[in-house]
N, C-alpha and C positions, 0 to 999 in steps of 0.2 A: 563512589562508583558513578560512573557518566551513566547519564539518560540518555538512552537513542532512541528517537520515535519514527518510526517506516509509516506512513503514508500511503497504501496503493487508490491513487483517483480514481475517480469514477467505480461503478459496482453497483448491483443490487437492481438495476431497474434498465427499461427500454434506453435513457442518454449514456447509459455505458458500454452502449455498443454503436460506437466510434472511432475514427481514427485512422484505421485501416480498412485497405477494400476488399471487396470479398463476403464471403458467407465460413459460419462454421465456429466454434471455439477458439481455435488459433488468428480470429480476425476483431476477435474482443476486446476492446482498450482497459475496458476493467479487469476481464479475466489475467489479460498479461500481467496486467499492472501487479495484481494481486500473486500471481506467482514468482514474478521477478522479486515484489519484495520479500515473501518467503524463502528464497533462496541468499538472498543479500541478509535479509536474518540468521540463519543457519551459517553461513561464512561470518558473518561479525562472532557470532556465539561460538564457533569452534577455534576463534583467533585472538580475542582480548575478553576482558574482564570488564565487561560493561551489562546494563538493562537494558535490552530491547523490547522495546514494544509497539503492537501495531494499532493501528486509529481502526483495520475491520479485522475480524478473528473468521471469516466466509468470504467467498467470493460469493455471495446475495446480498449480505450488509453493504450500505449506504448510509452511516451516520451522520448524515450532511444537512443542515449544517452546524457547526459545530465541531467539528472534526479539529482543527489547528488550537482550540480551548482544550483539547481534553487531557492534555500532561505538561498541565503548566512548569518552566522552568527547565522544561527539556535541555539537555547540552546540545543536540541535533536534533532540525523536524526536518525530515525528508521526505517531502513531497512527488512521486512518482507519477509522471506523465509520459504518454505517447504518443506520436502523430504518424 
């Protein structure tokens, strides 16, 4: 079975809100990040036969750094960024 690992950057603290302008949740670089890859999880899991998993399990966690070490051997590490 393939290793998929989702990555949402940024999260968890005051530098993960950047990116876009504006005020509010929807202007979040982490929050998006972190919803976009739960969705991109959910479509892989409802489509193939693979493990996904994510480097944060909240949009509060910040495992950083450290984050790209933590599933060694992965088939894909998907790194999610926004600007």
């Amino acid at each position: 079975m393939k290793l998929i690992v989702l990555d949402p950057g940024h999260g968890g603290d005051a530098d993960s809100k950047r990116g876009f302008y504006g005020t509010g949740e929807d202007r979040n670089e982490g929050i998006n990040n972190f919803k976009a890859c739960v969705a991109i999880k959910k479509y892989i899991e409802g489509r193939y036969i693979a493990d996904i998993k994510m480097t944060r399990k909240s949009m509060d966690e910040n495992p950083w750094p450290g984050r790209g070490d933590m599933f060694p051997g992965a088939d894909l590490f998907y790194s999610r960024h926004s600007n």
